[in-house]
Backbone as a chain_set.jsonl record, in Angstrom:
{"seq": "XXXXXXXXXXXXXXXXXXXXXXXXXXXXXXXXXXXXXXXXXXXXXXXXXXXXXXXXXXXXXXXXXXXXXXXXXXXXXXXXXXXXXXXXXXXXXXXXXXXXXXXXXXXXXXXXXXXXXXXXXXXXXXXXXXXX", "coords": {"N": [[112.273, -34.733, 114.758], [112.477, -32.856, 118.233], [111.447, -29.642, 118.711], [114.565, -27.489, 120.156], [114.274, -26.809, 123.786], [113.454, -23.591, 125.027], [114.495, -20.563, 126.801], [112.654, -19.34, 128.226], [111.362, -21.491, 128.238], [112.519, -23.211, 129.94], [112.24, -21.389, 132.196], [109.588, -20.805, 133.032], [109.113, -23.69, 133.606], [111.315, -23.387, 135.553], [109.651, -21.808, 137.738], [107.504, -23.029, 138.288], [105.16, -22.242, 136.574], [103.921, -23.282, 134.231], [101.096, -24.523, 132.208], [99.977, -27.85, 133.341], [100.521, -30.016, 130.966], [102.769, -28.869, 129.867], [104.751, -28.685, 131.545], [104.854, -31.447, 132.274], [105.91, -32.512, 129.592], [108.456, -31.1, 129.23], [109.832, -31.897, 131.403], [109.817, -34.767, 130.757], [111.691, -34.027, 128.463], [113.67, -33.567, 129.66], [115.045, -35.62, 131.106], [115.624, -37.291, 128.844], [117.458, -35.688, 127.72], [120.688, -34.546, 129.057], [121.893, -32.261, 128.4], [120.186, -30.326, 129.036], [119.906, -30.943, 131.367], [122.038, -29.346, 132.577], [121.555, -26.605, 131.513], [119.426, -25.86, 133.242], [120.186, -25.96, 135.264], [122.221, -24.258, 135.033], [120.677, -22.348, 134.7], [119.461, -22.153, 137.273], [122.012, -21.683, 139.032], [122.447, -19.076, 138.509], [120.231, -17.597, 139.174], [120.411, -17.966, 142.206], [122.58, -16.517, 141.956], [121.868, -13.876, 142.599], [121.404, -12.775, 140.141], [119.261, -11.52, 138.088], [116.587, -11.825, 135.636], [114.234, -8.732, 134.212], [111.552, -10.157, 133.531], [112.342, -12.526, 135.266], [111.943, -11.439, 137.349], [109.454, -10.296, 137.492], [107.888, -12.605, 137.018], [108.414, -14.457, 139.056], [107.522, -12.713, 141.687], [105.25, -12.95, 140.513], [103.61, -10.526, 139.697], [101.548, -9.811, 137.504], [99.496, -11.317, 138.647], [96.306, -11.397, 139.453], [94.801, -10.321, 143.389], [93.908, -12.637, 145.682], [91.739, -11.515, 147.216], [90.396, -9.639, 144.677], [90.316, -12.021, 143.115], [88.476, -13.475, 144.684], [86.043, -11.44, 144.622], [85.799, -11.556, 141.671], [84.483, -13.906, 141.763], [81.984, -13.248, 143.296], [80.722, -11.641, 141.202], [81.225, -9.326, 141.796], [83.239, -7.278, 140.372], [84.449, -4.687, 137.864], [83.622, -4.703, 134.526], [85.73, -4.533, 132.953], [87.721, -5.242, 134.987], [87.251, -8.085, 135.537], [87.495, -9.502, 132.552], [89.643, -9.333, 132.676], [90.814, -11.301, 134.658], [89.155, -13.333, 134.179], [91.088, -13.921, 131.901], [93.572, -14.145, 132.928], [92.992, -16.42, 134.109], [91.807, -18.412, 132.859], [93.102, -18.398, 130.083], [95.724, -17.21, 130.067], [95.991, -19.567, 132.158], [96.6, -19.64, 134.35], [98.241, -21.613, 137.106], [98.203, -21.232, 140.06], [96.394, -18.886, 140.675], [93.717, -20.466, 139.575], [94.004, -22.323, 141.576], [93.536, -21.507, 143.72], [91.084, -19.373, 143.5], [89.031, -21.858, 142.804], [89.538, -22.977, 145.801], [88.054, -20.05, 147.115], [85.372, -20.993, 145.587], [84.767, -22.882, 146.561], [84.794, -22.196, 149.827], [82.492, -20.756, 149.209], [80.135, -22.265, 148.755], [80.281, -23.671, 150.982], [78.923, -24.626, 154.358], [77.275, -22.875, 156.573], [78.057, -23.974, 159.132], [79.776, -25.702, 158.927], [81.567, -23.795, 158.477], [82.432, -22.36, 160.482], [83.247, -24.399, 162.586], [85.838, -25.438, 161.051], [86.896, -22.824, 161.837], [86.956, -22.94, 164.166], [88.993, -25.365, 164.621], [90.972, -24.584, 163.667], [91.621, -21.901, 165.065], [92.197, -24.187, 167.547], [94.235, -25.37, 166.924], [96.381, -23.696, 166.842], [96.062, -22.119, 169.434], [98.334, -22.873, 171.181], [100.832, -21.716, 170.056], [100.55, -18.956, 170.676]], "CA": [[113.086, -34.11, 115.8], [112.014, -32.044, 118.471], [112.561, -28.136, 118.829], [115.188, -27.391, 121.377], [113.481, -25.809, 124.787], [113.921, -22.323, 125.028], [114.806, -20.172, 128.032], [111.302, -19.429, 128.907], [110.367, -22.552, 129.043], [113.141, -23.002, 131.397], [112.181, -20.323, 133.493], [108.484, -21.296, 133.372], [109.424, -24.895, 134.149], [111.972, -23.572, 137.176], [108.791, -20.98, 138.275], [105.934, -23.906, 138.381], [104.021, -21.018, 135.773], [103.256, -23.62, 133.025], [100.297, -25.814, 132.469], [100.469, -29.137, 133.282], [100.943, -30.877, 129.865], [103.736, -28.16, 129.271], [105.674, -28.73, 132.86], [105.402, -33.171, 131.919], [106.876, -32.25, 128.393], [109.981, -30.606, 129.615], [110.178, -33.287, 132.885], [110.384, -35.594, 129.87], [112.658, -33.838, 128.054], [114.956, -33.264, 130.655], [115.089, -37.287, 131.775], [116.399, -37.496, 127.697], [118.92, -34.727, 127.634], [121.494, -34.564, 130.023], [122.22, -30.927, 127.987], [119.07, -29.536, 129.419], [119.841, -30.644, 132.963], [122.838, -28.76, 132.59], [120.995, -25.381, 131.186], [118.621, -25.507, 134.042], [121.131, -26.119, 136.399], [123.143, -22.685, 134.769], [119.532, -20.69, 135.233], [119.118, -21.668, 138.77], [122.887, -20.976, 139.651], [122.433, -17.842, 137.721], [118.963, -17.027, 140.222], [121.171, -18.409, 143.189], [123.953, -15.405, 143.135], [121.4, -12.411, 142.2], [120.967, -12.069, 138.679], [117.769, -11.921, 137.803], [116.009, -10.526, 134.369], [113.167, -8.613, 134.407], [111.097, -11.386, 133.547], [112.117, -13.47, 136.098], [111.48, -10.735, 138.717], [107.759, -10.775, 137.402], [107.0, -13.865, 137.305], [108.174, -14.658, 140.917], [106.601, -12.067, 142.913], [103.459, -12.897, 140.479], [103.217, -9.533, 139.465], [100.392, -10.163, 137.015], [98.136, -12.515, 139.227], [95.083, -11.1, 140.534], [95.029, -10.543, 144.107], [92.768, -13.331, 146.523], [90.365, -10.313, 147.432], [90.194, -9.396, 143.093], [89.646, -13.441, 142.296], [87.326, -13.515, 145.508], [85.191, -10.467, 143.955], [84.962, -12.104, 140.478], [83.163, -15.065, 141.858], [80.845, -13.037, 143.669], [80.345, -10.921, 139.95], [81.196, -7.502, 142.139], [83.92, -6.515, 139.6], [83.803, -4.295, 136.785], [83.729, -5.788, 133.284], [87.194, -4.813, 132.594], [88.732, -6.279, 135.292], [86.268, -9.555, 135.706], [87.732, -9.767, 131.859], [91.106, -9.963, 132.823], [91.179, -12.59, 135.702], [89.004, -14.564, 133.259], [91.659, -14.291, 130.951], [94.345, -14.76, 133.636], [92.928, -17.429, 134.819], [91.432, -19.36, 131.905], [93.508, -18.157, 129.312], [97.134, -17.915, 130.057], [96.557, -20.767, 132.589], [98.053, -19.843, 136.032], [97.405, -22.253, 138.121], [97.979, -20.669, 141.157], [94.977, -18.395, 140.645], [92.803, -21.219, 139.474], [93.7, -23.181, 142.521], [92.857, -19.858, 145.059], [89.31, -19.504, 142.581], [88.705, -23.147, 143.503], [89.212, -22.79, 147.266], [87.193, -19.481, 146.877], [84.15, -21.518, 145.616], [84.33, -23.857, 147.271], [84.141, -21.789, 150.775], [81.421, -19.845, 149.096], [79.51, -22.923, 149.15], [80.691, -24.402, 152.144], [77.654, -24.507, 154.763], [78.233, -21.96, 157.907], [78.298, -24.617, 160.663], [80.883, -26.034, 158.611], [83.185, -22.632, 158.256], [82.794, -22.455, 162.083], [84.167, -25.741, 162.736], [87.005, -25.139, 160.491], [88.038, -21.758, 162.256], [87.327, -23.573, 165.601], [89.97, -26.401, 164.486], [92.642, -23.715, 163.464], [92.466, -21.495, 166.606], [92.757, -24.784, 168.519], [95.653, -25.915, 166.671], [97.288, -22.886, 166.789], [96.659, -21.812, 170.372], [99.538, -23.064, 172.055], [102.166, -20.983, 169.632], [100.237, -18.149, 171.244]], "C": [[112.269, -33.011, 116.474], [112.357, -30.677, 118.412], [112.943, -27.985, 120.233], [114.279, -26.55, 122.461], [114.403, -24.492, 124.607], [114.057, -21.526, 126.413], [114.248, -19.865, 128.722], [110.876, -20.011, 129.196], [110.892, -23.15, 130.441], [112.647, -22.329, 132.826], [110.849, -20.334, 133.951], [108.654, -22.554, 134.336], [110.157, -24.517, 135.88], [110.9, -22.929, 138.357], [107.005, -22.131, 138.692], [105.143, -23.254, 137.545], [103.792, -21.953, 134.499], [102.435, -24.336, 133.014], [100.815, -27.295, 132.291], [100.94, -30.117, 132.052], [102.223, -29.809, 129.563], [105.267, -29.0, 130.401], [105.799, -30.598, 132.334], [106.266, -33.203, 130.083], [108.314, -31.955, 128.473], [110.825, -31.712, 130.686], [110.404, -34.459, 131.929], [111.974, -35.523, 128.847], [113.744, -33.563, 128.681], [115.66, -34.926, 131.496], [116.409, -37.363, 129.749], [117.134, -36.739, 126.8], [119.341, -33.965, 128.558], [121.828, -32.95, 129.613], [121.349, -30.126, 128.576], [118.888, -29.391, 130.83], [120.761, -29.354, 133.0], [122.444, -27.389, 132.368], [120.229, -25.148, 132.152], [119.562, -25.635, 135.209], [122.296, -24.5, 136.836], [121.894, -21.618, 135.319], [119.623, -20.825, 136.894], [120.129, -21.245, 139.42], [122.885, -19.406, 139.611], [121.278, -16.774, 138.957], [119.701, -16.519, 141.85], [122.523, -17.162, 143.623], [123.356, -14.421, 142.837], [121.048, -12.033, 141.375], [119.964, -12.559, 138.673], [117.214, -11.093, 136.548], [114.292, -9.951, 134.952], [111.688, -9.506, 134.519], [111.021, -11.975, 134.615], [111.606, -13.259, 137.361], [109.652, -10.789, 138.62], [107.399, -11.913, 137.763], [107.096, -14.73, 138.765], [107.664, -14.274, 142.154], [104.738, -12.272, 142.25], [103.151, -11.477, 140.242], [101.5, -9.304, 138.981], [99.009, -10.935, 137.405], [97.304, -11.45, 139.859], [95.283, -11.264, 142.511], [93.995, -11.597, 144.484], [91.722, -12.727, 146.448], [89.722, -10.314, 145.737], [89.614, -10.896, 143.087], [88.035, -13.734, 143.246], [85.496, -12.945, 144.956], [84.9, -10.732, 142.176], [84.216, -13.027, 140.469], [81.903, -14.506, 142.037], [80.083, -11.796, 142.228], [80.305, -9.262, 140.881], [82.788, -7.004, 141.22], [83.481, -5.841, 138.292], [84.054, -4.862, 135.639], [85.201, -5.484, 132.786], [88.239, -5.61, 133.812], [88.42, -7.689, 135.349], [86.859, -9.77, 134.177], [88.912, -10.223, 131.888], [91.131, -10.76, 133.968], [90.072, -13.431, 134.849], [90.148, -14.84, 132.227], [92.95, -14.684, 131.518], [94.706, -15.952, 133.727], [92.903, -19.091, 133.52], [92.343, -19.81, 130.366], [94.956, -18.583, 129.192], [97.009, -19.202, 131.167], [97.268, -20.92, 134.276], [97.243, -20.341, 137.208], [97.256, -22.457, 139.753], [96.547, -19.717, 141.677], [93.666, -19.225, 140.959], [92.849, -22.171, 140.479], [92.607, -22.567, 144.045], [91.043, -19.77, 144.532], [88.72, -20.977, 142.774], [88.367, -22.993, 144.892], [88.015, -22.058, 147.259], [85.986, -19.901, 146.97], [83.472, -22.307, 146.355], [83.993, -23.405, 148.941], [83.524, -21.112, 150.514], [80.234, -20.826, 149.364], [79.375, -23.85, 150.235], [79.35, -23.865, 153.131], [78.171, -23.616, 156.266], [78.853, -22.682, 158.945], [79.871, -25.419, 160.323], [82.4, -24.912, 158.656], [83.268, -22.752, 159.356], [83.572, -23.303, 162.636], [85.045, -25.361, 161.927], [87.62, -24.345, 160.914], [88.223, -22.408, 163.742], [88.56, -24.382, 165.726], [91.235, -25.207, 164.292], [93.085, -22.669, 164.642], [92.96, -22.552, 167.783], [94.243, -25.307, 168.222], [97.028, -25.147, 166.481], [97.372, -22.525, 168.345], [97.717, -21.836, 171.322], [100.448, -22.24, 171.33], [101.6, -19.392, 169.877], [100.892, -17.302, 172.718]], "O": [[111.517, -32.29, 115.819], [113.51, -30.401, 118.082], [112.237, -28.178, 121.222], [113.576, -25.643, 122.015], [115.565, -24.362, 124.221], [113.511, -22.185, 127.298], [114.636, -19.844, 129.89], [110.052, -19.93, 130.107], [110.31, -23.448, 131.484], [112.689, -22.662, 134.01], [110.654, -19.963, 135.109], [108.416, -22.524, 135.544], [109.828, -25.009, 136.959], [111.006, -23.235, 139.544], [105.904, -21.872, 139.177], [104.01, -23.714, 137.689], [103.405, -21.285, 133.54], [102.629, -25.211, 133.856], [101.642, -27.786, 131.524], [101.772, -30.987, 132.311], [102.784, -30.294, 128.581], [106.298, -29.588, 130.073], [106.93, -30.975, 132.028], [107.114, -34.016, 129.715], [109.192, -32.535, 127.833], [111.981, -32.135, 130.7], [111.275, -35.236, 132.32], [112.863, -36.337, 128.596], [114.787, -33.317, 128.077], [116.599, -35.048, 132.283], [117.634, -37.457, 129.685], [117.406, -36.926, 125.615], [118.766, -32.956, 128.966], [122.058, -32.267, 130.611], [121.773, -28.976, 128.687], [118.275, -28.54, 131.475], [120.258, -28.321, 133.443], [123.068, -26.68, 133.158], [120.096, -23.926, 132.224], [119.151, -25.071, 136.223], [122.792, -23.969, 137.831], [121.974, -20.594, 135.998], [119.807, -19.873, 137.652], [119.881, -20.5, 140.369], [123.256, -18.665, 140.522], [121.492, -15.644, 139.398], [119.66, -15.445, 142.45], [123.123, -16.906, 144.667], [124.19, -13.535, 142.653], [120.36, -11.012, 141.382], [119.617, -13.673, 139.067], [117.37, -9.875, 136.46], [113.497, -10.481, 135.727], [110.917, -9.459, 135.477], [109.922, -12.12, 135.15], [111.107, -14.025, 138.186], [108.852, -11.205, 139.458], [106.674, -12.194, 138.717], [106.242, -15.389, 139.358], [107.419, -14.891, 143.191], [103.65, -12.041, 142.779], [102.079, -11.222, 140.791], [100.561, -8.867, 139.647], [97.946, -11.104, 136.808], [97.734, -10.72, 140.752], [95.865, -12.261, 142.938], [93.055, -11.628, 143.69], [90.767, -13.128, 145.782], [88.673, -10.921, 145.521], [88.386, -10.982, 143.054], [86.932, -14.05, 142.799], [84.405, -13.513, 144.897], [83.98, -10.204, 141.551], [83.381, -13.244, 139.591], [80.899, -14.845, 141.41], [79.005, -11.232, 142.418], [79.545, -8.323, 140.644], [83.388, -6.13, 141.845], [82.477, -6.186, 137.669], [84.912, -5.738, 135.744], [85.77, -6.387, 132.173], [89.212, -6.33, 133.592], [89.341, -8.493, 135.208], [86.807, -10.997, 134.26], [89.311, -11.244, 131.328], [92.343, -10.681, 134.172], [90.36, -14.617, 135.007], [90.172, -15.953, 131.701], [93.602, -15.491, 130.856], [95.78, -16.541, 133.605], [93.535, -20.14, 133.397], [92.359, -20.875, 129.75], [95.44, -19.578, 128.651], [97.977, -19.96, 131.103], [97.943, -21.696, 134.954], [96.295, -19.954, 137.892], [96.636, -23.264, 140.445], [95.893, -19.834, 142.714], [92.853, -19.073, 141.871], [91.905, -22.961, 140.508], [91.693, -22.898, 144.8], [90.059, -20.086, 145.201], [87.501, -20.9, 142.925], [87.2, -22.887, 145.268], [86.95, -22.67, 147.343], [85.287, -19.587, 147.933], [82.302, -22.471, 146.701], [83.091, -24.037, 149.493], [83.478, -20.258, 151.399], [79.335, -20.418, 150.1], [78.47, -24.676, 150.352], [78.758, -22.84, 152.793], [79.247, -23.764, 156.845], [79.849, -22.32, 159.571], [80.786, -25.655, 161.112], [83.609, -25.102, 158.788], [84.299, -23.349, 159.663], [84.61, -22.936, 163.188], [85.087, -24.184, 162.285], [88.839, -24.453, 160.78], [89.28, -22.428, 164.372], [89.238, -24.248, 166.744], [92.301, -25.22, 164.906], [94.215, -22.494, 165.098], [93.74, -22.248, 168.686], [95.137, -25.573, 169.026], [98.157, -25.528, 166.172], [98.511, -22.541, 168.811], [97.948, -20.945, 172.14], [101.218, -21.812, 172.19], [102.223, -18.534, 169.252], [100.292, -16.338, 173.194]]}, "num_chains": 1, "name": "protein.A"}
């Protein structure tokens, strides 16, 4: 038998904040107990008229995440060793894969070639100029 989910994992699961083998565990367990739709169904009404725990207020504004600029500045190794310790441990550690998607991008326009960034901002002022 498994152990029942708990209200974190709920609240992970309703927040996207768990790693992927955690978030298809619960998406399983929630297909083979109709009791669990029902508990996630009570948290999000529960979100839905205001209540909110501390907790849940963290983990939605992301309190704890590194900003862009911070994850930006640990690629390029200009942070200091205590914070370059904690967005490794952010990132790698607990798992948030919002970070590690932003630290992806990041690298990937660090290595991106200039003529290429150019073209890319060229394409977004053209596709934006008209709501100008």
């Amino acid at each position: 038998m498994t152990k029942p989910l708990s209200q974190t994992e709920f609240e992970g699961y309703l927040d996207e904040a768990l790693p992927p083998d955690e978030m298809a565990r619960i998406e399983h367990a929630l297909r083979r107990h109709p009791e669990y739709v029902e508990q996630l169904a009570a948290i999000n009404a529960r979100r839905g008229a205001g209540m909110h725990t501390l907790g849940e207020i963290w983990r939605s504004h992301r309190l704890s995440c590194p900003t862009r600029e911070q994850l930006g500045s640990a690629l390029l190794g200009a942070l200091s060793d205590t914070e370059a310790a904690y967005v490794a441990f952010h990132v790698e550690v607990v798992g948030c894969r919002l970070c590690r998607a932003n630290m992806i991008d990041l690298a990937r326009r660090q290595s991106e070639a200039p003529d290429a960034a150019q073209s890319r901002r060229r394409k977004y002022f053209q596709s934006s100029a008209g709501y100008l």
